[in-house]
C-alpha positions as CSV (number, residue, x, y, z in Angstrom):
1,X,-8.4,43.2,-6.4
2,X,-9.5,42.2,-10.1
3,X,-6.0,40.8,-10.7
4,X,-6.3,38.8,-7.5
5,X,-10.1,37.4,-8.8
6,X,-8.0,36.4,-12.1
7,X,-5.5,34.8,-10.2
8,X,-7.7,32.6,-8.5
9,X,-10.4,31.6,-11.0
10,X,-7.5,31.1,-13.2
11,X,-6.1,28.6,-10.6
12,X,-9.3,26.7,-9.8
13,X,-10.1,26.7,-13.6
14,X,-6.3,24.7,-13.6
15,X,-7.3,22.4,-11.0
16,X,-10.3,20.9,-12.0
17,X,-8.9,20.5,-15.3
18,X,-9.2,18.1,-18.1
19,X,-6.1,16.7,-18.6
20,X,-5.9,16.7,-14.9
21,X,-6.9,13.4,-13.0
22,X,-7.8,14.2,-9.5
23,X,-8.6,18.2,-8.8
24,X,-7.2,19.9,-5.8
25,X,-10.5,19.3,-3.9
26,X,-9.3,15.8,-3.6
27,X,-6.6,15.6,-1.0
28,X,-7.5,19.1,1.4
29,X,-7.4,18.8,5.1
30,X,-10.4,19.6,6.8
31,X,-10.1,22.4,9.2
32,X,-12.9,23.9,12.0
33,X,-12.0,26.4,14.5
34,X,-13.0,24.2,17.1
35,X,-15.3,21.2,18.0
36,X,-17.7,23.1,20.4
37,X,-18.3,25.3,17.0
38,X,-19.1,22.9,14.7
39,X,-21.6,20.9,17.5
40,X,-23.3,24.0,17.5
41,X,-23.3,23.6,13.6
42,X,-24.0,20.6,12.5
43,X,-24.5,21.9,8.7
44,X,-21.0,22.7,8.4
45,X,-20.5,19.0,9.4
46,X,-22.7,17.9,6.8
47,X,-20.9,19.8,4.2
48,X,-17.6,18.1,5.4
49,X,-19.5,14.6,4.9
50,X,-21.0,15.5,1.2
51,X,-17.5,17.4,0.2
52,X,-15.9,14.2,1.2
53,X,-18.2,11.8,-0.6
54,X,-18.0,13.9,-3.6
55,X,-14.5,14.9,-3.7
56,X,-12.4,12.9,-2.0
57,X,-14.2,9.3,-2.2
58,X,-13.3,9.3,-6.2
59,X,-10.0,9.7,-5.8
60,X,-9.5,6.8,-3.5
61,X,-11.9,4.4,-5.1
62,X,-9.5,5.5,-8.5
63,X,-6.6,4.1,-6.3
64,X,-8.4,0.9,-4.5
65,X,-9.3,0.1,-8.3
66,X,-5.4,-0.1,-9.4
67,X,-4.4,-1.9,-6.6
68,X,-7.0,-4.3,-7.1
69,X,-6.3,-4.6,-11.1
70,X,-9.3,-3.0,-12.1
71,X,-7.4,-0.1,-14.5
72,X,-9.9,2.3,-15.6
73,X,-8.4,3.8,-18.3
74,X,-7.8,0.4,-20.4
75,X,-11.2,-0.6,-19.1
76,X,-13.4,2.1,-19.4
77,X,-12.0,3.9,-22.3
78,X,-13.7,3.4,-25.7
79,X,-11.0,2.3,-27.8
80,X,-11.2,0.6,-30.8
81,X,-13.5,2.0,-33.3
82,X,-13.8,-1.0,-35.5
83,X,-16.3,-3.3,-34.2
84,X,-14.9,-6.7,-36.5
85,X,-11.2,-6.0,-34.9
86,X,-10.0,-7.2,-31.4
87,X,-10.4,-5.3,-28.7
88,X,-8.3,-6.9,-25.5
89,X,-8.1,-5.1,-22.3
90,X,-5.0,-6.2,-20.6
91,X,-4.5,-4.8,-17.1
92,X,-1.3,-5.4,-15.0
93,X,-1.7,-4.8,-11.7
94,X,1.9,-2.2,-11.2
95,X,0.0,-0.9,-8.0
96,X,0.0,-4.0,-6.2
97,X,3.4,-4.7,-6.7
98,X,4.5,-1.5,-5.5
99,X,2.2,-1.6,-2.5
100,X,3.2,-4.8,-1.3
101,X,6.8,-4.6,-1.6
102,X,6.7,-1.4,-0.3
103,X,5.1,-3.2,3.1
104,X,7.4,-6.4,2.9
105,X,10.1,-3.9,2.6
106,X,9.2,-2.0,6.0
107,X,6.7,-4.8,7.7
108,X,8.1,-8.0,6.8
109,X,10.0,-7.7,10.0
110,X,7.5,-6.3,12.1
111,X,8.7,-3.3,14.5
112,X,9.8,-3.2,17.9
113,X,8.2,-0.8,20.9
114,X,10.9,-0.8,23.8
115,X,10.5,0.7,27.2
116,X,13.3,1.0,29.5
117,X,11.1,-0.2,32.7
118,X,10.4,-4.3,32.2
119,X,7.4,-3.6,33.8
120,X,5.8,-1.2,31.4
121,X,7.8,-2.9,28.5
122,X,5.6,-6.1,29.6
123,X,2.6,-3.8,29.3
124,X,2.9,-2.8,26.1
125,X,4.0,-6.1,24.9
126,X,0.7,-7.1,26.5
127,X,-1.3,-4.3,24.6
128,X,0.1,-5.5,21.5
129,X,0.0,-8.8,21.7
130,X,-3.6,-8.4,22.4
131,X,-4.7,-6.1,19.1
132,X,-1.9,-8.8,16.5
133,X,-0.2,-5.3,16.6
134,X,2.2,-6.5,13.9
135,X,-0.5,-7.4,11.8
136,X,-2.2,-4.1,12.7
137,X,0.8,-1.9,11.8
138,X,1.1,-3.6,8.4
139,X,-2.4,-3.4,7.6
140,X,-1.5,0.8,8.1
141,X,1.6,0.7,5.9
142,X,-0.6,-0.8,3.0
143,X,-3.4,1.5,3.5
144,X,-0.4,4.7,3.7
145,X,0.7,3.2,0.9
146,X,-2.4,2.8,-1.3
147,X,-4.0,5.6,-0.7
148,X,-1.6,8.1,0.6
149,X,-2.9,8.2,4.2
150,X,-4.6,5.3,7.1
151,X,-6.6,5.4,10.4
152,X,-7.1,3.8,13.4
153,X,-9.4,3.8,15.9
154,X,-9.2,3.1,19.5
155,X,-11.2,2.2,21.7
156,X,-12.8,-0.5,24.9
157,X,-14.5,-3.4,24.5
158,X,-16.6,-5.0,26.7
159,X,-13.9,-6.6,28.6
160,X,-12.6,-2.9,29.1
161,X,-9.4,-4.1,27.2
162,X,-7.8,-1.3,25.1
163,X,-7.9,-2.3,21.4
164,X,-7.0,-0.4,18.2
165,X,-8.0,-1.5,14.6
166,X,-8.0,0.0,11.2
167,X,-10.8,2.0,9.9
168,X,-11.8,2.0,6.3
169,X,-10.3,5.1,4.4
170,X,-12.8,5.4,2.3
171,X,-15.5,6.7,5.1
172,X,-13.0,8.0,7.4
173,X,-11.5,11.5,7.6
174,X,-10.0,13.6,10.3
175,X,-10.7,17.7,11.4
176,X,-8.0,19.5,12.7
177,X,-8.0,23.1,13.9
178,X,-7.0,26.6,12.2
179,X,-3.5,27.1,13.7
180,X,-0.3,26.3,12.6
181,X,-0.3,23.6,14.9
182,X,-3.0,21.8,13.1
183,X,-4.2,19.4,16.1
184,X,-7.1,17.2,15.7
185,X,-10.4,18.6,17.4
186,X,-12.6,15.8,15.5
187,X,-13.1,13.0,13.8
188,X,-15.9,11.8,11.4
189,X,-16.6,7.7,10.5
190,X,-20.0,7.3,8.2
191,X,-21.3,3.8,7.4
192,X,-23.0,3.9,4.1
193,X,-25.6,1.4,3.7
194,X,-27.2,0.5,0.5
195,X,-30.4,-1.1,1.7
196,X,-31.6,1.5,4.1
197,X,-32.2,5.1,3.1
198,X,-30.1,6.8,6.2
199,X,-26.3,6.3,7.0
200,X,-24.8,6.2,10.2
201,X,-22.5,9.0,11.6
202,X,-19.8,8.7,14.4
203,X,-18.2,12.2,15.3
204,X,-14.9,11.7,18.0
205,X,-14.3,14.6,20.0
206,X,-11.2,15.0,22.5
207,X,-14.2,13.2,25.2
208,X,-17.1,11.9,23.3
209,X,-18.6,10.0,20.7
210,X,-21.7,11.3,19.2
211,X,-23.8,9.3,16.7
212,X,-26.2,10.6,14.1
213,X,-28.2,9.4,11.2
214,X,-28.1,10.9,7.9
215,X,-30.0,11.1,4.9
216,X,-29.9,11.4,1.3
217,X,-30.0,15.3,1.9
218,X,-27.4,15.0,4.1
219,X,-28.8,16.3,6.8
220,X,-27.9,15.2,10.3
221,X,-30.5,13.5,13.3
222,X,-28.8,13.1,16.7
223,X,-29.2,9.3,17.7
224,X,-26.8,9.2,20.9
225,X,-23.6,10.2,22.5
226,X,-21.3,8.4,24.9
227,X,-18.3,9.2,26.7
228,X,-14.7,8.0,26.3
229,X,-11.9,8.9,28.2
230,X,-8.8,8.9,25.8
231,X,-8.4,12.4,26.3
232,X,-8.0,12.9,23.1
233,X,-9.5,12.3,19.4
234,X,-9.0,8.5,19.2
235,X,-9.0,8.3,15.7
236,X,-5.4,8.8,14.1
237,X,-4.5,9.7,11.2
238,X,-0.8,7.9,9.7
239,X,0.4,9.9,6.6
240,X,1.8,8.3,4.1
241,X,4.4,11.8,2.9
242,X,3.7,15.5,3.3
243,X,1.3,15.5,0.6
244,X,-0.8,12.5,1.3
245,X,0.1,10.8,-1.8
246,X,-0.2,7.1,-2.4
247,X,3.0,5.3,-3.5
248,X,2.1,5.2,-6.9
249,X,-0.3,7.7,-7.5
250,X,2.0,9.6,-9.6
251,X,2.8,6.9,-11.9
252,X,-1.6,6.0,-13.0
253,X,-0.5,7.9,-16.7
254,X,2.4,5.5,-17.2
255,X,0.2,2.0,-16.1
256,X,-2.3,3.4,-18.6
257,X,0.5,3.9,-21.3
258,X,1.5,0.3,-20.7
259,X,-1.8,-1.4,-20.5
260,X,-2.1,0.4,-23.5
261,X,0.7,-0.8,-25.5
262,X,0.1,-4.7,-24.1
263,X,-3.7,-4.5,-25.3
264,X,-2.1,-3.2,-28.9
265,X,0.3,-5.8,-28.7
266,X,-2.3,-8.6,-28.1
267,X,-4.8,-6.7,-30.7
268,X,-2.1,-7.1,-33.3
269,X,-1.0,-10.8,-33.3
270,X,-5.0,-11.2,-32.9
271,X,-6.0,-9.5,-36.1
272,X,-2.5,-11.1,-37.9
273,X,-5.1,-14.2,-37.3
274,X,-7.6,-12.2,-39.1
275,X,-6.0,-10.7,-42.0
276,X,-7.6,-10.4,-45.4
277,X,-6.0,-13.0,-48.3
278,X,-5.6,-11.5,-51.3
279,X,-5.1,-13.9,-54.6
280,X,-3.8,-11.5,-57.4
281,X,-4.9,-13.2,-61.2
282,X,-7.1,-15.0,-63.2
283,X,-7.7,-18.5,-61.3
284,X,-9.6,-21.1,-62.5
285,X,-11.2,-21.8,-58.6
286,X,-14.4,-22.1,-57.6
287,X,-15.6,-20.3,-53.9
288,X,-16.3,-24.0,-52.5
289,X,-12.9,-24.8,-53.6
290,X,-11.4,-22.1,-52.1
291,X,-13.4,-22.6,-48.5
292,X,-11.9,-26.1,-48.3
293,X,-8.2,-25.3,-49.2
294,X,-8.3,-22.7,-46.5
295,X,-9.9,-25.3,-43.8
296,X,-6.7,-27.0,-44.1
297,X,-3.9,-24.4,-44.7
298,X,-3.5,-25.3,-48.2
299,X,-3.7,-23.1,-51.5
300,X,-3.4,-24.6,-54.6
301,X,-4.0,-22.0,-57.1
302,X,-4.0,-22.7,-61.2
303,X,-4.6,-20.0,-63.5
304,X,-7.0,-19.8,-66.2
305,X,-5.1,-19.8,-69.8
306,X,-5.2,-16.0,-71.6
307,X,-6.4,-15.5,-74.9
308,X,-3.2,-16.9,-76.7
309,X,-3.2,-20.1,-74.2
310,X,-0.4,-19.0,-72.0
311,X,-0.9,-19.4,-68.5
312,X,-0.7,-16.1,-66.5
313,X,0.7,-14.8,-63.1
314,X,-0.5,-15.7,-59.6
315,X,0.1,-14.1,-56.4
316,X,-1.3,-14.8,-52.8
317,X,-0.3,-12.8,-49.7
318,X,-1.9,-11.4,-46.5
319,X,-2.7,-7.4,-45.8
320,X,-1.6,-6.6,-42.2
321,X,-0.6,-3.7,-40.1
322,X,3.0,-3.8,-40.2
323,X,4.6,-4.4,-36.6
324,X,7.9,-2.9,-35.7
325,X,9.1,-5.2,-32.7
326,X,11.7,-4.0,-31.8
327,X,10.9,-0.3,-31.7
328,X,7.4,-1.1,-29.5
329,X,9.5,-3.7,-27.4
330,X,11.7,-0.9,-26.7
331,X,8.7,1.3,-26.0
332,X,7.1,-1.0,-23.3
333,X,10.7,-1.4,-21.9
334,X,11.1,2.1,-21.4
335,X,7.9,2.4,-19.6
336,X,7.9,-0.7,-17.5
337,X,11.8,1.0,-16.3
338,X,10.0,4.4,-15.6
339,X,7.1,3.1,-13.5
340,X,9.7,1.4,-11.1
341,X,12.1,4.4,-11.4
342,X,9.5,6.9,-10.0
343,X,8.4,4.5,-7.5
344,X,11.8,3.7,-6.0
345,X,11.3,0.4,-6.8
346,X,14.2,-1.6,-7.6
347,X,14.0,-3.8,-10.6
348,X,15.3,-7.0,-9.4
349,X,15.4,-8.5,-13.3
350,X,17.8,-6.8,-14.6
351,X,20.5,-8.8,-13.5
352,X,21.2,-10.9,-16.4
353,X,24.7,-12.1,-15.6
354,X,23.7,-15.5,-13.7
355,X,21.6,-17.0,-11.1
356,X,24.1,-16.5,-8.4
357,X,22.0,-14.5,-5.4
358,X,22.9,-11.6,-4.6
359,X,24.4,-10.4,-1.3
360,X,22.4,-7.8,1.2
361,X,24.6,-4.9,0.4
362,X,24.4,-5.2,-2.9
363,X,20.2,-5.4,-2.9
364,X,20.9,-2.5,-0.3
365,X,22.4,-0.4,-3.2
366,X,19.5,-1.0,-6.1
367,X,16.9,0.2,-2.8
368,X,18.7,3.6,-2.3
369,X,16.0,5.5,-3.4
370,X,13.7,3.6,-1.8
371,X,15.6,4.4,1.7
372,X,14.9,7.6,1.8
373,X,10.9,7.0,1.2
374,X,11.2,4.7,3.9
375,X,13.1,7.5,5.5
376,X,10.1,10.0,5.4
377,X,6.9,6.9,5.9
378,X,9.1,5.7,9.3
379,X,9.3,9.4,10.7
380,X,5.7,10.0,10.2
381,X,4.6,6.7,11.2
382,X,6.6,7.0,14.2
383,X,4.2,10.3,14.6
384,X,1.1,8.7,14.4
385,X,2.6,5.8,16.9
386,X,3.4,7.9,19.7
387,X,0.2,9.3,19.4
388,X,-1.6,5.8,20.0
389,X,0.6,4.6,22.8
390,X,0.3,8.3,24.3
391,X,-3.9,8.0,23.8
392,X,-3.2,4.6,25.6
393,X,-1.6,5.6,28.6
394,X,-4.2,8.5,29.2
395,X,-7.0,5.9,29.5
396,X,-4.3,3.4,31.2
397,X,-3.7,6.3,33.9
398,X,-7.6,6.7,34.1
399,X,-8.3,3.1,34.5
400,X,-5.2,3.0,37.5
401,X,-3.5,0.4,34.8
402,X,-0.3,2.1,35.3
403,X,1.2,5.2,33.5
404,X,4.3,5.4,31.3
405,X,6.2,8.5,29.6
406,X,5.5,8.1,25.4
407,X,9.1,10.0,24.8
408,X,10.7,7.0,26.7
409,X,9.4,4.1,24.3
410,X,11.8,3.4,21.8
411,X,10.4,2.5,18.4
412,X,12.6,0.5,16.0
413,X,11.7,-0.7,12.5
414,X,13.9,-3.0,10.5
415,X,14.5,-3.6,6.8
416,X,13.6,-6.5,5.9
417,X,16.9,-7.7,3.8
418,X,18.2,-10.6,3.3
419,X,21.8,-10.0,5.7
420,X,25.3,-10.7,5.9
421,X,25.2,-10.8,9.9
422,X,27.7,-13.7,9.6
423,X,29.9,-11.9,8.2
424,X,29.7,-8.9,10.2
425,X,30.2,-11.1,13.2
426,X,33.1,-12.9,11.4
427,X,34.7,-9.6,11.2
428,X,34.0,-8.3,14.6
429,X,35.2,-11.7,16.1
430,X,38.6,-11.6,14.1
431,X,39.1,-8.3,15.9
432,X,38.7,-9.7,19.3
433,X,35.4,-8.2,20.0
434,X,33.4,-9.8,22.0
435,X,29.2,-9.4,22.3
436,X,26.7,-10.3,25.6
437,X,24.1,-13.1,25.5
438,X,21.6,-10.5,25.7
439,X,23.0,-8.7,22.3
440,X,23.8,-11.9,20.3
441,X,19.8,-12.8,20.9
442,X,18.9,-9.4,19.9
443,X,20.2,-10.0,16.5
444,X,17.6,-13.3,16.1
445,X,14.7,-12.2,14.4
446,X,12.9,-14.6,15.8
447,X,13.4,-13.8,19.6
448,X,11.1,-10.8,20.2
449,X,12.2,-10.1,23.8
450,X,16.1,-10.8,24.6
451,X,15.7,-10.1,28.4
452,X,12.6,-12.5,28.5
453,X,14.6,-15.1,26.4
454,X,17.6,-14.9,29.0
455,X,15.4,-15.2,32.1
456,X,13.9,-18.5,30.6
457,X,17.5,-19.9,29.8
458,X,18.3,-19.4,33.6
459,X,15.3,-20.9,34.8
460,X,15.6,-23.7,32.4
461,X,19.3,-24.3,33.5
462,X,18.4,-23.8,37.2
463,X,15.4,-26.4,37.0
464,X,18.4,-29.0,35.7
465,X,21.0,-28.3,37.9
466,X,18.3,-29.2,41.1
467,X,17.6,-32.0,39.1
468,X,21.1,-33.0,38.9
469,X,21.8,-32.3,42.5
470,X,18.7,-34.4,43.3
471,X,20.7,-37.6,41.7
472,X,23.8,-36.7,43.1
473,X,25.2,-35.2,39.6
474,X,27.2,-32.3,39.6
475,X,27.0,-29.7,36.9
476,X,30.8,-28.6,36.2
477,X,29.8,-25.3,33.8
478,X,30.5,-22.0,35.1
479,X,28.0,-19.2,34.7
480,X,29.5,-15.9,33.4
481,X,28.0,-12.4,34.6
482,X,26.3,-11.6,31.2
483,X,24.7,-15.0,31.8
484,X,27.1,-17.3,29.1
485,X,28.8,-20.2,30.2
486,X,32.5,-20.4,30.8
């Protein structure tokens, strides 16, 4: 038993370590037996809220902070000791740039939901049309990717549409229960607010939403509850990986080590500026002389004759740190390379051999790493999805809006990649292949819905051809079965 006490002290001692940035405590799942238990206990709810705050909210402001170029290390850390010498703070904003083309890379062309039925397809077109679901779904991927996890919330307005929109991660977190299951019995939104001494509390259950006001104690006062008939906890969680890390949460040490070595960089050439002048010998030169010759980057120096009349040496040269370029260039090279290579980040300026573009397949080659992220972020994004559009046709079924089967809708995300279609197509046609109107639309990114695109074709050639008959013109085309003209 003592060994197992040693074990575990030793372990937390580990976690909340010094050379540690974010303890253990920072990234847990919460976990209840069940809602009806913790209604009846509202102080264990409270402890999830202050944990949270005091655990978990550091962690994600640390990340919001990089994204937004705030760096704390370079910023906060005290780190020159001389108060006369330059002391630049130069923060480059790595997180950003692996955020967003992280999103461009999955989002830039925004995802397709498909239902076999037109009529439900035309549903969930609507639903998403309704809620800019492209803009929706990108706004997750960012959040995944900045802080290792996003939410949503669903709910009905007061035109008793369904609408979904993201919640802020900072004030949002999810319960689930004790099996290996791990299914969400609750969810918890607070609303901070730093002009009034309470905050607001929303808790979700699987068929309510209860509100509560809390205080600087933490202790919670039931304001109100309300039903909602999701049928479930209509707050989702989307996980960015198994661990819930952010996409570049494990590269903060190597953004310090380069804001770092830029802020030396740019101390350096600044204190060159600065460097002390040193005249070596006996000069005949007065102080106000001296003043006005450096005022306009001259030196004129003339020694003083010696005791037998001959005039003696003279020597006038700077004291600086020594720089070693090439060695520190090398350095910030070799950081700038890691940071992308434990992103999966391709570095797109290394290609030094021209300005010719390069072709899709051979971007596709420099992004192999970052495939297989995507791999993992679409499979559990796809998760999270199904669980919207399944939440969706609960309250759909409810509301005698039609009901659909969630394993039917196919979801589809695309690369976005500049492609070599043409050439494909070049290659299929040589063969003699031969594609439908409704395929050869399909491959237009800018066509979202190839069967809708096809009926308005026929209705546009229809209307003409009464028009023609009306005049007494005849239209000679022939209309093929897959709806091309022959």
């Amino acid at each position: 038993m003592d060994k197992v006490n040693e074990f575990e002290t030793a372990r937390y001692e580990y976690s909340a370590g010094a050379h540690q940035r974010f303890s253990d405590e920072a990234n847990i799942h919460y976990t209840y037996s069940s809602a009806d238990d913790l209604l009846n206990k509202l102080e264990d709810l409270s402890e999830f809220i202050q944990h949270h705050i005091e655990h978990q909210q550091p962690r994600l402001l640390t990340l919001r902070n990089y994204y937004t170029g705030n760096n704390e290390t370079i910023l906060q850390k005290n780190r020159r000791k001389e108060e006369h010498l330059a002391d630049h703070r130069a923060t480059h904003n790595f997180a950003k740039y692996v955020s967003q083309f992280i999103q461009g890379y999955m989002m830039g062309v925004p995802l397709k939901t498909t239902y076999p039925t037109e009529e439900v397809n035309e549903k969930i077109r609507d639903i998403n049309r309704t809620n800019d679901a492209d803009e929706h779904n990108s706004d997750l991927v960012l959040d995944q990717s900045i802080y290792g996890r996003a939410y949503e919330l669903l709910y009905r307005n007061k035109r008793d549409e369904t609408r979904f929109t993201a919640l802020n991660v900072l004030e949002t977190f999810v319960i689930y229960d004790d099996t290996v299951e791990r299914n969400p019995i609750a969810a918890v939104r607070y609303i901070s607010n730093r002009f009034k001494d309470d905050s607001k509390v929303y808790l979700y259950t699987e068929s309510k939403r209860i509100e509560y006001s809390m205080g600087d104690d933490f202790k919670l006062t039931f304001v109100d509850e309300e039903p909602h008939f999701f049928k479930g906890v209509p707050i989702i969680e989307y996980e960015n990986n198994k661990y819930r890390q952010g996409d570049f949460e494990d590269v903060l040490a190597l953004i310090d080590l380069y804001d770092s070595a830029q802020s030396d960089t740019a101390n350096y050439i600044q204190d060159l500026n600065d460097a002390l002048l040193v005249i070596i010998g006996n000069l005949d030169l007065e102080v106000g002389e001296a003043k006005t010759m450096k005022e306009h980057n001259l030196l004129l120096l003339q020694t003083e004759p010696d005791v037998d009349g001959k005039a003696g040496n003279v020597d006038a040269k700077y004291i600086y740190k020594q720089y070693d370029v090439a060695g520190t260039e090398a350095y910030k090279d070799r950081i700038f390379n890691n940071i992308l290579l434990f992103t999966s980040i391709p570095n797109l300026l290394d290609d030094k051999k021209g300005t010719n573009p390069q072709s899709g397949e051979a971007i596709k080659m420099k992004l192999f790493a970052l495939e297989q992220k995507r791999a993992t972020k679409e499979r559990l994004f796809k998760k999270s999805l199904r669980d919207r559009y399944r939440l969706i046709n609960n309250i759909m079924s409810i509301a005698a809006e039609g009901a659909f089967n969630v394993n039917d809708i196919t979801i589809t995300f695309t690369e976005n990649l500049p492609s070599a279609i043409d050439q494909e197509l070049k290659w299929f046609a040589s063969l003699g292949g031969e594609l439908s109107q409704e395929t050869m639309l399909s491959l237009l990114s800018f066509v979202e819905n190839p069967k809708e695109e096809l009926e308005k074709i026929k209705k546009e050639r229809e209307e003409r051809n009464s028009f023609l008959d009306t005049y007494g013109f005849a239209d000679t085309s022939e209309e093929s079965d897959d709806g091309t003209n022959e």
